[in-house]
N, CA, C, O and CB atoms as a CASP TS submission, in Angstrom:
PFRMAT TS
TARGET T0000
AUTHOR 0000-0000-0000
METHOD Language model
MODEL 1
PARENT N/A
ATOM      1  N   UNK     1     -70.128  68.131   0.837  1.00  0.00           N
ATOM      2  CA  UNK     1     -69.402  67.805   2.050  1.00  0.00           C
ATOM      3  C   UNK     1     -68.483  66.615   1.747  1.00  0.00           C
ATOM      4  O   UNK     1     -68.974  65.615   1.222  1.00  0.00           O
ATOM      5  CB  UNK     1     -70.384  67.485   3.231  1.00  0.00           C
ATOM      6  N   UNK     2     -67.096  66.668   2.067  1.00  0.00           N
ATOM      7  CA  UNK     2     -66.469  65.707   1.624  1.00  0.00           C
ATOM      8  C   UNK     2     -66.481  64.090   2.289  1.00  0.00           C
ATOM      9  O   UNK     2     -67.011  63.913   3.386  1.00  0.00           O
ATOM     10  CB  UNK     2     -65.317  66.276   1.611  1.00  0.00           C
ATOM     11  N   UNK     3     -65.968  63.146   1.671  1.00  0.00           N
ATOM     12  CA  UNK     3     -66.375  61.996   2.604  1.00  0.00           C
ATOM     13  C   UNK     3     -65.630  61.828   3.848  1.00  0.00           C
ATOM     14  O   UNK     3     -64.429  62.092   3.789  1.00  0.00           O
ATOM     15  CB  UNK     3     -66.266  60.734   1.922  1.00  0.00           C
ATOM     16  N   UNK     4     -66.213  61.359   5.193  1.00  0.00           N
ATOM     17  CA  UNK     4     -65.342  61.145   6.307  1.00  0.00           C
ATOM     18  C   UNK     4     -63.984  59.762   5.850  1.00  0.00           C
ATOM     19  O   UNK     4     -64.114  58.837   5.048  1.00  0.00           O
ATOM     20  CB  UNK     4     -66.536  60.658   7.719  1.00  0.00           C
ATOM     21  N   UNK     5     -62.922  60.070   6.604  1.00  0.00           N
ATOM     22  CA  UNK     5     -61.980  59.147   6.292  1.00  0.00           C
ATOM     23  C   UNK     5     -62.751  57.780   6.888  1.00  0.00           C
ATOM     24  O   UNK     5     -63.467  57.871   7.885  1.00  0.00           O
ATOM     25  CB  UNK     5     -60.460  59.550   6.957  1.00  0.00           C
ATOM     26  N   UNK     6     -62.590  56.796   6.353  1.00  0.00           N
ATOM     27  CA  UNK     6     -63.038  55.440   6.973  1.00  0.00           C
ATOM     28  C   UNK     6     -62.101  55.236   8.487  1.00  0.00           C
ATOM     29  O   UNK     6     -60.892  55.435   8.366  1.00  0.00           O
ATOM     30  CB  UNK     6     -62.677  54.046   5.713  1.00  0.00           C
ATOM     31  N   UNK     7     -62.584  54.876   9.797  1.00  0.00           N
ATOM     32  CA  UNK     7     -61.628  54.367  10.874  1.00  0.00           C
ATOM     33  C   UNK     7     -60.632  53.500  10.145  1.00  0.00           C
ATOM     34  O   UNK     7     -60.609  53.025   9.010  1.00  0.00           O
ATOM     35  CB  UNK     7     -62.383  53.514  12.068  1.00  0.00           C
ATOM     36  N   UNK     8     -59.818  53.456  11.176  1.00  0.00           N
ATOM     37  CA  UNK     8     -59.198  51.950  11.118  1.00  0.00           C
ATOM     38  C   UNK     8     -60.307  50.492  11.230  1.00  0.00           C
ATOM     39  O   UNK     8     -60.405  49.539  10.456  1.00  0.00           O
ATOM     40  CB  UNK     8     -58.100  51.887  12.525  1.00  0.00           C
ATOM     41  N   UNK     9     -60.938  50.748  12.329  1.00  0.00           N
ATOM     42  CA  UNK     9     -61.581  49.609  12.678  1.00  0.00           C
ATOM     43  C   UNK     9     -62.319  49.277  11.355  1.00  0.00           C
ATOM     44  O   UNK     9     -62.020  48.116  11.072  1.00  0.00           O
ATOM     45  CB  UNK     9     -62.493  49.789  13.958  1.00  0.00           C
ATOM     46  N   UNK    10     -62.983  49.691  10.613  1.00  0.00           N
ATOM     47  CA  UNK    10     -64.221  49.568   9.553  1.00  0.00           C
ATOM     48  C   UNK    10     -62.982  48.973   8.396  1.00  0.00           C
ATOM     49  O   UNK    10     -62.899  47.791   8.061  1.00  0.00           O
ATOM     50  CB  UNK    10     -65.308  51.420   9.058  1.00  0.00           C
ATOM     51  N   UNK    11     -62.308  49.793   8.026  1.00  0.00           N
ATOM     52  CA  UNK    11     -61.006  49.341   7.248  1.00  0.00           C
ATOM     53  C   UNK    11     -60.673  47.787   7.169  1.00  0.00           C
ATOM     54  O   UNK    11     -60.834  47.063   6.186  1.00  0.00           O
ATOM     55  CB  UNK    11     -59.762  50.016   7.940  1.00  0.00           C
ATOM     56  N   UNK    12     -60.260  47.493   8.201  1.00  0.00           N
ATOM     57  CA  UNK    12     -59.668  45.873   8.714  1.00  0.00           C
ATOM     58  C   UNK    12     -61.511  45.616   8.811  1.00  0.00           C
ATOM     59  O   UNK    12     -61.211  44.806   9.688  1.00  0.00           O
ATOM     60  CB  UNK    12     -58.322  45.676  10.782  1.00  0.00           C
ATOM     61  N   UNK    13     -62.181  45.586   8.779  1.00  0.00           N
ATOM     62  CA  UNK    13     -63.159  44.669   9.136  1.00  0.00           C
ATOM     63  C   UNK    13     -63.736  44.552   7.450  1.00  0.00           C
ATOM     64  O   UNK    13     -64.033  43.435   7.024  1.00  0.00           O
ATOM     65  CB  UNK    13     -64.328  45.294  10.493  1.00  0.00           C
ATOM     66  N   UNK    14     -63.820  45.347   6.866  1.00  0.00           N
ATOM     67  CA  UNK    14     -64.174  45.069   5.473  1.00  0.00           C
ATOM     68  C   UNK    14     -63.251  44.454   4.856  1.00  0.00           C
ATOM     69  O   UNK    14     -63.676  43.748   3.942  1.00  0.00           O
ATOM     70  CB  UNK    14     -64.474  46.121   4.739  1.00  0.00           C
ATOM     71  N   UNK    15     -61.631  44.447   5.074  1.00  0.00           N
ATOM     72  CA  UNK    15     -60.290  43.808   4.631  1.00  0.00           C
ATOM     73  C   UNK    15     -61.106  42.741   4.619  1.00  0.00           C
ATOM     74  O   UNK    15     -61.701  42.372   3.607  1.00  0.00           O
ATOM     75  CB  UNK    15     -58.816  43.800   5.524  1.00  0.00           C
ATOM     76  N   UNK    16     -61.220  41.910   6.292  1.00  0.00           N
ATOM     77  CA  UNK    16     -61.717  40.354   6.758  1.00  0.00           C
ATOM     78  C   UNK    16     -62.857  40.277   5.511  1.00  0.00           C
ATOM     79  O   UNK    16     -62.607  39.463   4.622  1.00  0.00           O
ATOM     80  CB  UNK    16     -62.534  40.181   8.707  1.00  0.00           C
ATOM     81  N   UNK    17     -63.715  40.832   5.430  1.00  0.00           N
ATOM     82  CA  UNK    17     -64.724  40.232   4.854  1.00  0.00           C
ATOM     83  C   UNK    17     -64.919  40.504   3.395  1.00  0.00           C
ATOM     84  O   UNK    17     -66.050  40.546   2.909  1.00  0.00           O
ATOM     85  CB  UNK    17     -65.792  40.537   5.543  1.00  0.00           C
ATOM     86  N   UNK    18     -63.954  40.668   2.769  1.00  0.00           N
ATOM     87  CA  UNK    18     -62.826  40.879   1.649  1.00  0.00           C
ATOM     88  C   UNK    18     -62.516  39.242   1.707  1.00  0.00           C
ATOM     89  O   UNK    18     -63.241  38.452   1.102  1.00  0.00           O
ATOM     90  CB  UNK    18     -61.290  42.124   2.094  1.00  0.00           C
ATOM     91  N   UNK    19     -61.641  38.913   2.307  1.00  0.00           N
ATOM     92  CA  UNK    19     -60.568  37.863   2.527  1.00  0.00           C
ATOM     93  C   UNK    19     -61.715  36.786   2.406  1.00  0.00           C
ATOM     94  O   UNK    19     -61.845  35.998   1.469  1.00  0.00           O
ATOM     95  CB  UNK    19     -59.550  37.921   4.091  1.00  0.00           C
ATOM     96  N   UNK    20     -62.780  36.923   3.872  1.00  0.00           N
ATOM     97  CA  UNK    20     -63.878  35.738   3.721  1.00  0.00           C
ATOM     98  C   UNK    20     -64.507  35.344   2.764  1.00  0.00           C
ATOM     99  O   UNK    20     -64.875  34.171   2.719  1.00  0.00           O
ATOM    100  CB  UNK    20     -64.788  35.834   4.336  1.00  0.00           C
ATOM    101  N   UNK    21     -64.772  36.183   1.813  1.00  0.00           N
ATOM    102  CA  UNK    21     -65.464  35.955   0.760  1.00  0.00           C
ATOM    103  C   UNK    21     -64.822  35.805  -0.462  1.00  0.00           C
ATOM    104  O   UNK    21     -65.426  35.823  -1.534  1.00  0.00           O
ATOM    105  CB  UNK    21     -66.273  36.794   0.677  1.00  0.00           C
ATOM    106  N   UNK    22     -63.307  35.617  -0.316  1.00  0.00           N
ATOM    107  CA  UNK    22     -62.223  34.855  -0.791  1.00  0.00           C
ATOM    108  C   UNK    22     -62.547  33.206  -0.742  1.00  0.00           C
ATOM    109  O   UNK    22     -62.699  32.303  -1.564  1.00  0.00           O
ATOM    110  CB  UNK    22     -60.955  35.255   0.098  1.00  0.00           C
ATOM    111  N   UNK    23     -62.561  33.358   0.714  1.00  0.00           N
ATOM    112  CA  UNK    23     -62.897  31.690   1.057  1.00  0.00           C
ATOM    113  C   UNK    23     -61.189  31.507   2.031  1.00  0.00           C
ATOM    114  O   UNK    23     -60.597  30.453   2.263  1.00  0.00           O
ATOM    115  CB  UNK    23     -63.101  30.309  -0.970  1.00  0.00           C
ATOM    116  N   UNK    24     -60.796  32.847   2.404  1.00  0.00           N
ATOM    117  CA  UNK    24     -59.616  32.511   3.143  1.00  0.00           C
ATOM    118  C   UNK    24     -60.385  33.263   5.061  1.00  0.00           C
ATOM    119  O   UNK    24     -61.373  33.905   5.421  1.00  0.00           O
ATOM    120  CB  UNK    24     -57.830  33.563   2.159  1.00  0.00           C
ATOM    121  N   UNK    25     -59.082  32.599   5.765  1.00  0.00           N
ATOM    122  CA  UNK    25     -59.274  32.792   6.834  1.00  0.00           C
ATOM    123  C   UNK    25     -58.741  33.063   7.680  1.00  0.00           C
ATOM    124  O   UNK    25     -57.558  32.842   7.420  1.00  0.00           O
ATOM    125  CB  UNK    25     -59.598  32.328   7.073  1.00  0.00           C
ATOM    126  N   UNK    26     -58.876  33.617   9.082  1.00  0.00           N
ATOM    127  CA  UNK    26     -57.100  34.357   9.959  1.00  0.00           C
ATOM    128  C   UNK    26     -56.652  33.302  10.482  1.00  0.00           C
ATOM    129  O   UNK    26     -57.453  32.413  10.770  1.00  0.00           O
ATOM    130  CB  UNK    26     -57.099  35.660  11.459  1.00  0.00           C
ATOM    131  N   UNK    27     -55.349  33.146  10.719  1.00  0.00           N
ATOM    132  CA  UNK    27     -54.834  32.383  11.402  1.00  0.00           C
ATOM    133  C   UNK    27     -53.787  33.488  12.290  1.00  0.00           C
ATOM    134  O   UNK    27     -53.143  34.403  11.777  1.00  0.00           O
ATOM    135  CB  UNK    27     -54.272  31.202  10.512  1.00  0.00           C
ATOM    136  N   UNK    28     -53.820  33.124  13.749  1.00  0.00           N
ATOM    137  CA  UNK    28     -52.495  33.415  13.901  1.00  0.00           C
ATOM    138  C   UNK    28     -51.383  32.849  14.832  1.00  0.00           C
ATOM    139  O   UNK    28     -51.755  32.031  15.673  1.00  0.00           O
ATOM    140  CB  UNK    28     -52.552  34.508  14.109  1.00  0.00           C
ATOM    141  N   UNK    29     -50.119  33.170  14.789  1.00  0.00           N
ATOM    142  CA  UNK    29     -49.182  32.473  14.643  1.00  0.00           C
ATOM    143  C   UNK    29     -48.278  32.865  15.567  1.00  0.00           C
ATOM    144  O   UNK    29     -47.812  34.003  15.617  1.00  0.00           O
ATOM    145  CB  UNK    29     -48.797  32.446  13.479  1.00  0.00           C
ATOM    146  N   UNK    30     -47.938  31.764  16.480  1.00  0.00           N
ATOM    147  CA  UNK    30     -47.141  32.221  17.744  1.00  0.00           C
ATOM    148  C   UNK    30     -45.545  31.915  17.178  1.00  0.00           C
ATOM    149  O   UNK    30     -45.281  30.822  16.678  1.00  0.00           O
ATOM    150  CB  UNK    30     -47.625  31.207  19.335  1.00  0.00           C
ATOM    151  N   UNK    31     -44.701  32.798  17.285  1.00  0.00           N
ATOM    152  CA  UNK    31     -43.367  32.031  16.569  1.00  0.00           C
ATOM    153  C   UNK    31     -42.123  32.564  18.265  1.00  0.00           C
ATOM    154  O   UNK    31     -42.395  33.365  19.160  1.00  0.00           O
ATOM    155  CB  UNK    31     -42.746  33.142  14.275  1.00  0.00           C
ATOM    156  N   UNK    32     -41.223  31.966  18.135  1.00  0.00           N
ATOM    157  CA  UNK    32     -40.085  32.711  19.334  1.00  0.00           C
ATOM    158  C   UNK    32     -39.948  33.822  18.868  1.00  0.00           C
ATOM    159  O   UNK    32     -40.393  34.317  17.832  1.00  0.00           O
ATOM    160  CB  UNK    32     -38.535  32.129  19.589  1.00  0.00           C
ATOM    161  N   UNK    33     -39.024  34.406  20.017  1.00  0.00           N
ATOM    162  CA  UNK    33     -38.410  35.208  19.823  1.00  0.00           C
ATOM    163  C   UNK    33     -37.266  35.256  19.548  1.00  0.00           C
ATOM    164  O   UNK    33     -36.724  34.780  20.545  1.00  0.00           O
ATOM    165  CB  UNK    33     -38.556  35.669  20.379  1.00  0.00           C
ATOM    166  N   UNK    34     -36.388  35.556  18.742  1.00  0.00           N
ATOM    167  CA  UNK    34     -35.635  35.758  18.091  1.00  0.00           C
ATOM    168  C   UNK    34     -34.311  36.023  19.107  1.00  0.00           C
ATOM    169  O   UNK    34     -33.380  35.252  19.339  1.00  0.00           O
ATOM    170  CB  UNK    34     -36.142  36.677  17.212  1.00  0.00           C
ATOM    171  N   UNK    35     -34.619  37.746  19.769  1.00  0.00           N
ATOM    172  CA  UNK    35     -34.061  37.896  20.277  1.00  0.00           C
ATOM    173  C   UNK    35     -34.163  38.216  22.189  1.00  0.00           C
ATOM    174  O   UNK    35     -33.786  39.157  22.887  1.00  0.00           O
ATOM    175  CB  UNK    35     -33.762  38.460  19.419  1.00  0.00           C
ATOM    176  N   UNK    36     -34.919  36.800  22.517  1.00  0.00           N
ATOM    177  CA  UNK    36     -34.118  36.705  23.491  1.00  0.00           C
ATOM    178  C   UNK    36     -33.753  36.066  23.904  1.00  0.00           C
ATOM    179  O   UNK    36     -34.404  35.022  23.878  1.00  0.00           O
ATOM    180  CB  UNK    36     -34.200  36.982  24.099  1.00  0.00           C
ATOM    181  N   UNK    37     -32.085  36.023  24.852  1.00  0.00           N
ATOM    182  CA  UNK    37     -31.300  35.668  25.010  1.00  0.00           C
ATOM    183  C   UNK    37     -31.270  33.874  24.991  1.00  0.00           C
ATOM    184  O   UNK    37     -30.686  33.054  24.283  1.00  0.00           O
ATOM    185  CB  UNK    37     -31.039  36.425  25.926  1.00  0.00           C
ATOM    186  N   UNK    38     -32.260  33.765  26.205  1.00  0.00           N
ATOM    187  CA  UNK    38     -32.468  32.422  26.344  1.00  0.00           C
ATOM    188  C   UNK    38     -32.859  31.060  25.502  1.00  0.00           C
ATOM    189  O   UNK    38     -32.654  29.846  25.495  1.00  0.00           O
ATOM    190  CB  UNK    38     -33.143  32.530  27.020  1.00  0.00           C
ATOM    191  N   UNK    39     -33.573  32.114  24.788  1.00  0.00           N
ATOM    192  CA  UNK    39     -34.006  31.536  23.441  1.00  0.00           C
ATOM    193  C   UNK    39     -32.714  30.953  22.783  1.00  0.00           C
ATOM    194  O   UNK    39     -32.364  29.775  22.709  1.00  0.00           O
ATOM    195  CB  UNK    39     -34.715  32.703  22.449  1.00  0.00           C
ATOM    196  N   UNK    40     -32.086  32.096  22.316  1.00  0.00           N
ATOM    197  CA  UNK    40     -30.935  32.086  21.033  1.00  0.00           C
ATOM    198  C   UNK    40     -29.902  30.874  22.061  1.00  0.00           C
ATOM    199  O   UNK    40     -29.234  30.005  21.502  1.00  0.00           O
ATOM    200  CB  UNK    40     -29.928  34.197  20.555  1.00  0.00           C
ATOM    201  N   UNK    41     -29.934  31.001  23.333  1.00  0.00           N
ATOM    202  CA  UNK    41     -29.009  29.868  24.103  1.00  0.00           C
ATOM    203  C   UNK    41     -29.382  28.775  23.140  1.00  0.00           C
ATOM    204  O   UNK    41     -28.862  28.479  22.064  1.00  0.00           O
ATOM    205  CB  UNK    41     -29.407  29.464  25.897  1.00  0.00           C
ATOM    206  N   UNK    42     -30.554  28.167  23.868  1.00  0.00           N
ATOM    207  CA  UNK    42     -31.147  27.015  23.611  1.00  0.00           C
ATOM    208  C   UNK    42     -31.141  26.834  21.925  1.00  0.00           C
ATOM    209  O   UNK    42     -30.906  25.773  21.346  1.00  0.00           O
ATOM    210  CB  UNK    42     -32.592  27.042  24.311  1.00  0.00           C
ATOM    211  N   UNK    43     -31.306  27.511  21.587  1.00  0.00           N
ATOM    212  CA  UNK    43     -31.149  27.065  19.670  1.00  0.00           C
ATOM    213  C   UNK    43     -29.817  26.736  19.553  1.00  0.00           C
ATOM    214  O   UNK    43     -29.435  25.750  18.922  1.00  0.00           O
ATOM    215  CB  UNK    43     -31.442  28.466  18.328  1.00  0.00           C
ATOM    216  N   UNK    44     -28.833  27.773  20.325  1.00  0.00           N
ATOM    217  CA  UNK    44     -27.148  27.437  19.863  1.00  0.00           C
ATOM    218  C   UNK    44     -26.931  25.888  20.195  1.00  0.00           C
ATOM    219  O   UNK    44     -26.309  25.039  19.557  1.00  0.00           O
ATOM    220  CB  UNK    44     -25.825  28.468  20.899  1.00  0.00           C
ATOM    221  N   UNK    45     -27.558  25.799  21.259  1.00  0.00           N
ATOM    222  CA  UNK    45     -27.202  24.060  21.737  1.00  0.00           C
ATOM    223  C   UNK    45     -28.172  23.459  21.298  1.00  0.00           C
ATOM    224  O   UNK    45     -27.844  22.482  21.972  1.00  0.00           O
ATOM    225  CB  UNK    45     -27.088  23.575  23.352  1.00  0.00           C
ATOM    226  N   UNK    46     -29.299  23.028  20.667  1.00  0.00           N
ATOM    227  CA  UNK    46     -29.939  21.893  19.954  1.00  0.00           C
ATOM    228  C   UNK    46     -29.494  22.332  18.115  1.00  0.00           C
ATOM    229  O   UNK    46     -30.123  21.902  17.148  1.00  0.00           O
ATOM    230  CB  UNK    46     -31.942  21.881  20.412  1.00  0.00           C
ATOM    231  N   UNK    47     -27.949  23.522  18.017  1.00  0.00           N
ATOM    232  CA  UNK    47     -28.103  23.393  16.565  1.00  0.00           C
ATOM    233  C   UNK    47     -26.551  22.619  16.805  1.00  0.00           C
ATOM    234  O   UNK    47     -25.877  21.935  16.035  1.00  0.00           O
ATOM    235  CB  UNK    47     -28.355  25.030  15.425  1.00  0.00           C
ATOM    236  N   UNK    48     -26.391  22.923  17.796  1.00  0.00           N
ATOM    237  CA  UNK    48     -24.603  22.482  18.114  1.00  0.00           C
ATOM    238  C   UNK    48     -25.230  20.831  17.830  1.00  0.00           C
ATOM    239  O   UNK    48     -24.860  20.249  16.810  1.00  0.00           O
ATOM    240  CB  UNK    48     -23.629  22.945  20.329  1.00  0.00           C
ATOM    241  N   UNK    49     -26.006  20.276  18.615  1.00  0.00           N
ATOM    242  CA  UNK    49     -26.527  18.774  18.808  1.00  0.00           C
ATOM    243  C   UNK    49     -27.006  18.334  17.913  1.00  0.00           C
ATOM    244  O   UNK    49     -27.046  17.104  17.937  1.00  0.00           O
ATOM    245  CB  UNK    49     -27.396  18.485  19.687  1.00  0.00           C
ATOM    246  N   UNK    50     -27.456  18.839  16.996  1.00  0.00           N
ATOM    247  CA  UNK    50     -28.446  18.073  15.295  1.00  0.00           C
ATOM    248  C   UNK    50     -26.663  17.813  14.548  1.00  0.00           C
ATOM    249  O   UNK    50     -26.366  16.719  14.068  1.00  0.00           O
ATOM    250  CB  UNK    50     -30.048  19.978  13.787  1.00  0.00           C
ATOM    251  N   UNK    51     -25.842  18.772  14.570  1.00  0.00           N
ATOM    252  CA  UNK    51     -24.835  19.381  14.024  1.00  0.00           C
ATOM    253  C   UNK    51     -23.688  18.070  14.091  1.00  0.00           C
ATOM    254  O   UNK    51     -23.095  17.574  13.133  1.00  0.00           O
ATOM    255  CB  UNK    51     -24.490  20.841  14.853  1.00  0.00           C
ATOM    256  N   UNK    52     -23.611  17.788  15.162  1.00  0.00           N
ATOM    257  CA  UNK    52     -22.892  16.606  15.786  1.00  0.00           C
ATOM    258  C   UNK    52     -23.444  14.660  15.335  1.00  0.00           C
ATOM    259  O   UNK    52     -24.454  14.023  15.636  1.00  0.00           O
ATOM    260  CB  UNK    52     -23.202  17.000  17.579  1.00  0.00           C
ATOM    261  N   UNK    53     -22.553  14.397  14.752  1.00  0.00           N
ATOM    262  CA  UNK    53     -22.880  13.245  13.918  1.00  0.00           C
ATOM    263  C   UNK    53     -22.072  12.377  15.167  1.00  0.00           C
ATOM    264  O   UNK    53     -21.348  12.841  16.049  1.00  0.00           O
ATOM    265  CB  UNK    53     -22.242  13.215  12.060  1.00  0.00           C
ATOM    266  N   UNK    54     -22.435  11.051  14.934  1.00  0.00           N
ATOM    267  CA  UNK    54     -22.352  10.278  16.438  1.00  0.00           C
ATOM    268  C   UNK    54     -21.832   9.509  15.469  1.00  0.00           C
ATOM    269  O   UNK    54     -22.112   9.821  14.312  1.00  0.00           O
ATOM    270  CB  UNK    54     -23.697   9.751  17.618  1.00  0.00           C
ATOM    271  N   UNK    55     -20.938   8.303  15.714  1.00  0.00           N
ATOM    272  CA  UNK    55     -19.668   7.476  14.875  1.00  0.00           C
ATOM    273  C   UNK    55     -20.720   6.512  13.726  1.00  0.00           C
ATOM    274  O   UNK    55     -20.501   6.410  12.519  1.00  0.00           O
ATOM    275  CB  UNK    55     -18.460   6.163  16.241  1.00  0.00           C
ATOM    276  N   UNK    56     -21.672   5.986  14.346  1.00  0.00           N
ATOM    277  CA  UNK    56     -22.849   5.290  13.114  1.00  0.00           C
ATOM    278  C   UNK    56     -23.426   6.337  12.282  1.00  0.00           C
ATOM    279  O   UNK    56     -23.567   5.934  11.127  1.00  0.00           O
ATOM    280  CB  UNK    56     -24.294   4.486  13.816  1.00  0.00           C
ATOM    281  N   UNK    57     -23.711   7.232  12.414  1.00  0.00           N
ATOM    282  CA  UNK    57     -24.172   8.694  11.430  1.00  0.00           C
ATOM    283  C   UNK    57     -23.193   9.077  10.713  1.00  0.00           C
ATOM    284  O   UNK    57     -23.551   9.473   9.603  1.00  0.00           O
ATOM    285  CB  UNK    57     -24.571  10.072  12.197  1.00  0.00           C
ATOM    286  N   UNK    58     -21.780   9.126  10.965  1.00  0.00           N
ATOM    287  CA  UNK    58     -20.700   9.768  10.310  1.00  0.00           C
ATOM    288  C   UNK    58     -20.502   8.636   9.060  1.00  0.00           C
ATOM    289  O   UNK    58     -20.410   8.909   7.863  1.00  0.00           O
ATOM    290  CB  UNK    58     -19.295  10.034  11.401  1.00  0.00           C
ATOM    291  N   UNK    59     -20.457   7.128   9.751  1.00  0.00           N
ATOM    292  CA  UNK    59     -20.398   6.047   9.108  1.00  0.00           C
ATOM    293  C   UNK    59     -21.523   6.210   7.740  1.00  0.00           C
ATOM    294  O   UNK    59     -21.228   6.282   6.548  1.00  0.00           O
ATOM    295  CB  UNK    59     -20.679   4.874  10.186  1.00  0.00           C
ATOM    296  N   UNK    60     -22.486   6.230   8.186  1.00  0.00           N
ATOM    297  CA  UNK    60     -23.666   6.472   7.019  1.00  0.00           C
ATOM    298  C   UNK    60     -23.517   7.264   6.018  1.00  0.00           C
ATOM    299  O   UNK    60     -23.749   7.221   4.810  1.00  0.00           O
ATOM    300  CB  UNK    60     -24.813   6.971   7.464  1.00  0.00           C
ATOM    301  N   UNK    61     -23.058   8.038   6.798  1.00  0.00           N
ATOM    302  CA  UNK    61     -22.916   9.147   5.518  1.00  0.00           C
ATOM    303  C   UNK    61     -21.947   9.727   4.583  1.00  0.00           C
ATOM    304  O   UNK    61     -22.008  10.616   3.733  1.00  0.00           O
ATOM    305  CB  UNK    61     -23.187  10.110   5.876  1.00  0.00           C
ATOM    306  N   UNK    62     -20.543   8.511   5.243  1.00  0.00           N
ATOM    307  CA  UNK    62     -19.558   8.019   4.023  1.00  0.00           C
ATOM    308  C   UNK    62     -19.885   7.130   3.400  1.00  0.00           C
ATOM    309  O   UNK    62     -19.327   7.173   2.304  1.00  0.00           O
ATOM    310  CB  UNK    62     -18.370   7.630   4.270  1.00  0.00           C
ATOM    311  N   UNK    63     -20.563   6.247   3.513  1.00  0.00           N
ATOM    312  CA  UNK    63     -21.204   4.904   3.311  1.00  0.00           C
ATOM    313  C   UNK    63     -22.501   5.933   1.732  1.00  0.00           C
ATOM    314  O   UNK    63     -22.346   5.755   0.524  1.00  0.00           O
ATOM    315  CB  UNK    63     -22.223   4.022   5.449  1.00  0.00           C
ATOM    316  N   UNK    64     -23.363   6.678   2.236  1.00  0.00           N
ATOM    317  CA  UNK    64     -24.011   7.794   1.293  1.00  0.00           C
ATOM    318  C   UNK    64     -23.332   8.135   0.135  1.00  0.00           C
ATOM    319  O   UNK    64     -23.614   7.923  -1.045  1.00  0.00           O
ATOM    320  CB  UNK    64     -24.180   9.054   1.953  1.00  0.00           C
ATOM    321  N   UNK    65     -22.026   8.914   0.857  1.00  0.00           N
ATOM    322  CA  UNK    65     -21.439   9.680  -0.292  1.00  0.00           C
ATOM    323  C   UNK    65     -20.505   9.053  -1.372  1.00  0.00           C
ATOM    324  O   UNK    65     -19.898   9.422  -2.378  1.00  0.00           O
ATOM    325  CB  UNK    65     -20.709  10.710   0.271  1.00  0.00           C
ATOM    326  N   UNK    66     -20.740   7.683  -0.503  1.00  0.00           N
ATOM    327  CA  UNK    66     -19.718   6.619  -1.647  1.00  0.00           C
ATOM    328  C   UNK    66     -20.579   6.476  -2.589  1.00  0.00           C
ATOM    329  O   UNK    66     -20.113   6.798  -3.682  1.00  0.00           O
ATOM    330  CB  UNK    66     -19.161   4.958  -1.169  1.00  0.00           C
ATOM    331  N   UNK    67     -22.153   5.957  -2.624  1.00  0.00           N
ATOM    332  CA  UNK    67     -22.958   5.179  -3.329  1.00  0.00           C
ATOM    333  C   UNK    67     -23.205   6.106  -4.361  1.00  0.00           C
ATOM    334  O   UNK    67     -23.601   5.634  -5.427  1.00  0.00           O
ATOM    335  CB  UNK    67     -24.130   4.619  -2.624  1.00  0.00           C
ATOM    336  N   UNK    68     -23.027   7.556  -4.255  1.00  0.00           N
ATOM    337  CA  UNK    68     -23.884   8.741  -4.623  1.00  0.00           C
ATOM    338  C   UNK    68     -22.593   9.231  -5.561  1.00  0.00           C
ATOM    339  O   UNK    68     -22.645  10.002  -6.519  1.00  0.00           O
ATOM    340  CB  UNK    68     -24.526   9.895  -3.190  1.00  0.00           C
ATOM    341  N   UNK    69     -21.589   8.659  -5.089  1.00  0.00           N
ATOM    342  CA  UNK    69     -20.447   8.908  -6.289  1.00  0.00           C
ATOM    343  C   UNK    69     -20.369   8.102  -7.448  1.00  0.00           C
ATOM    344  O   UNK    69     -19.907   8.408  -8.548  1.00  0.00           O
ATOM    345  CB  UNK    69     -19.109   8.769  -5.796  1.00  0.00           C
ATOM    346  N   UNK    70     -20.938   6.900  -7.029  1.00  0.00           N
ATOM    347  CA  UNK    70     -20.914   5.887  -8.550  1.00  0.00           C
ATOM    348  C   UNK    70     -22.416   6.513  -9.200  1.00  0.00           C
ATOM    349  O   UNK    70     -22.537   6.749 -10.402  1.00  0.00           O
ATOM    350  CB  UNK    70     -21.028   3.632  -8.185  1.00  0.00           C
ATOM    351  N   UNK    71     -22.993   6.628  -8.676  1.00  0.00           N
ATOM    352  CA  UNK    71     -24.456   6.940  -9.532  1.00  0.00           C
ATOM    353  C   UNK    71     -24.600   8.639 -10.144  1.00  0.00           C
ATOM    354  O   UNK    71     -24.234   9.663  -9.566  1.00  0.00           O
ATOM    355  CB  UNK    71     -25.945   6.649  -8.264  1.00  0.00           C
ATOM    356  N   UNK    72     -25.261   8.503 -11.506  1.00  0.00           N
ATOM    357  CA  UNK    72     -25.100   8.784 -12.555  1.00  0.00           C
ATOM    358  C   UNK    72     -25.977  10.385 -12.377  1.00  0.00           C
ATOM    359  O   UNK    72     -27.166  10.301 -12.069  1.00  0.00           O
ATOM    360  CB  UNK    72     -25.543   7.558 -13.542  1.00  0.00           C
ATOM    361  N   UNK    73     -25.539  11.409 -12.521  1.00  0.00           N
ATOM    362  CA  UNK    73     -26.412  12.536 -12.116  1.00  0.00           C
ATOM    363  C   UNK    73     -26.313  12.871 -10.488  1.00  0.00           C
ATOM    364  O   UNK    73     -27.098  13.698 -10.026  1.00  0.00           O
ATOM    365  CB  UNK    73     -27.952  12.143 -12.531  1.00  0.00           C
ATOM    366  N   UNK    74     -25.334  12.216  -9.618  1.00  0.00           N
ATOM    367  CA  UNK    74     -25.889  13.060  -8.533  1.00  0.00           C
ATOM    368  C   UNK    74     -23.958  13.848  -8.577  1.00  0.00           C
ATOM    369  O   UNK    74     -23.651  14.278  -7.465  1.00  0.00           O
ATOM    370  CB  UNK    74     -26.728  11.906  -6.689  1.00  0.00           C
ATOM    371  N   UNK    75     -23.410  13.932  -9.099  1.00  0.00           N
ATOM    372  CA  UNK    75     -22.462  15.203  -9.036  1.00  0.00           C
ATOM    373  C   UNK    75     -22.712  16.639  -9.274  1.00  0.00           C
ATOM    374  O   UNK    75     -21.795  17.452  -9.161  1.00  0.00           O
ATOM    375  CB  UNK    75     -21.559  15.027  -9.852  1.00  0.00           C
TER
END
């Protein structure tokens, strides 16, 4: 008699205890969504705002790219 296919369920549960006896463990992981709308708003405007250098930041970072031109290896 041939063997029954294993479920799914038995499958993933021997995976886990596979993994456990790795010494690893589940985590899981809430991330956005990508695509929706409101989302992608709000990213466009806090990437527009990181993006935007304010007159002491702009300063710095000519002030940076001067120092970084005399020194030896960073071209």
């Amino acid at each position: 008699m041939p063997a029954q296919p294993s479920s799914s369920r038995a499958r993933i549960a021997r995976h886990r205890a596979t993994q456990r006896s790795r010494g690893l463990r589940p985590v899981v992981l809430w991330l956005p969504n990508l695509n929706d709308p409101d989302y992608r708003t709000r990213l466009a405007e806090e990437c527009r705002q990181l993006a935007a250098l304010t007159a002491a930041e702009e300063a710095l970072a000519e002030d940076f790219a001067q120092l970084t031109a005399r020194a030896d290896g960073w071209r």
